[in-house]
Phi, psi and omega in degrees: 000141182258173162337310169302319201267306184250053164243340188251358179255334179289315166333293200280341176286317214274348149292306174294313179290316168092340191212093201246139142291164203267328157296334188270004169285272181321256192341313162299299197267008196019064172231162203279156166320263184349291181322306190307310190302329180266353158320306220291297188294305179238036153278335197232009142289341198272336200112336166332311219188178202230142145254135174220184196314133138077000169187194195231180179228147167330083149345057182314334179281329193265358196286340194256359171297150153293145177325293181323303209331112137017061163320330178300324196289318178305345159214077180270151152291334185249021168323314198290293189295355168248353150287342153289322179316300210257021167261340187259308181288345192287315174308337188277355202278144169245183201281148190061018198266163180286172154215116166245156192227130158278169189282167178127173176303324182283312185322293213302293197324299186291017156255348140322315162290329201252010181256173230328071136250174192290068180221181253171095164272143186231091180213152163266350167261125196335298180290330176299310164303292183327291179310306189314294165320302187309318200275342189074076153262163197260351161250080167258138186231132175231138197262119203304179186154199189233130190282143178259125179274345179261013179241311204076005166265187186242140204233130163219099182294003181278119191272344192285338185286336172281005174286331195284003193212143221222116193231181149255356176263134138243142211236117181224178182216202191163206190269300174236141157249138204226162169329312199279351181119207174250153217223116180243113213254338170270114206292333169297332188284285194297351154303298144330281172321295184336318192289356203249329208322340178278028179249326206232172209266309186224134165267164187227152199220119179240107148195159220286167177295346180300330203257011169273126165211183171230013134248189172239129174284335163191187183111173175237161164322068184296347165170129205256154207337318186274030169250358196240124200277318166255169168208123154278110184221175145243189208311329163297019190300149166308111176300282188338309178310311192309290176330309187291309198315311208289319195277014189265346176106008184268122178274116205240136208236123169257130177236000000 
């Protein structure tokens, strides 16, 4: 069994059980402490599951979500902060403008700030549309493709099919934003996106100060500094980064 599989199998015992040791892991999937403990660690950064003293529990804040819904966002740490981020980037769309939103947790809050007022939402990711419809917001445009379920997004390897779409904003995030630019780590995802950026006037970079740094540990370049006009972060951002970006011609909003 890989990774994927009995991390989606763990999922389903810790529904039906409501409660797992961290030995009642290990003993089921006959795999070592460790392994269990990094199952452990990015089922419940994912949202998935609870951790507590020697095993985790039923996520109770998520039982009542919709599928589609963002898991991250019920126990994200930089929540406060990245709801300002997409309270502060929500002010630049002004009415009738294109708007495209890439995927993440910051992406759903700012199409969250941005339903129904008067903008043209353009995004591939799943849960941002599923809200945006449920809400009646009156222009949503989703960008075809083949839906990828462990990403939530919508994927289109064809690049002639992203010439149709056209914005004046795109509000995108990543893994790290570094001097050298943003830096992404799901490479399908971010392949895709790549393909719209000669469609729009200005790009915005929305992530919380945790993903400011000045290297990067892996992931690939999804666009490097001088293509990106703004970056909305917060006031804990690494200065130095903050300092090179800034002297880089990039305008950078700390809230």
């Amino acid at each position: 069994m890989n990774e994927v599989s009995r991390q989606n199998a763990i999922k389903e015992l810790i529904n039906q059980k409501g409660q797992l040791k961290v030995i009642d892991i290990v003993n089921h999937f006959s795999i070592s402490p460790a392994t269990a403990r990094r199952d452990i660690t990015k089922l419940a950064q994912a949202g998935h599951i609870k951790k507590v003293r020697n095993g985790i529990e039923r996520n109770k804040l998520t039982e009542n979500q919709p599928k589609w819904a963002p898991l991250s966002l019920s126990n994200d740490m930089n929540f406060n902060e990245k709801e300002k981020i997409a309270k502060c980037a929500a002010t630049f769309c002004q009415e009738y403008e294109n708007v495209i939103i890439n995927c993440g947790s910051t992406a759903f809050l700012l199409g969250r700030e941005l339903c129904n007022k008067k903008v043209s939402i353009i995004t591939n990711y799943f849960p941002l549309a599923c809200y945006l419809i449920e809400h009646d917001h009156e222009n949503v445009i989703i960008m075809g493709g083949q839906y990828n379920k462990n990403q939530n997004v919508i994927l289109n390897p064809l690049g002639m099919m992203n010439d149709i779409y056209a914005a004046k904003w795109m509000f995108t995030s990543g893994k790290t934003l570094t001097p050298n630019g943003l830096y992404k780590t799901e490479i399908l995802t971010a392949l895709s996106e790549q393909q719209i950026i000669k469609n729009v006037d200005k790009i915005v970079v929305v992530v919380d100060s945790s993903k400011i740094a000045m290297n990067v540990d892996s992931g690939m370049l999804f666009c490097p500094l001088d293509t990106i006009d703004f970056v909305i972060t917060g006031k804990e951002a690494n200065p130095q980064a903050i300092e090179m970006i800034k002297k880089s011609g990039v305008e950078v909003i700390l809230v």
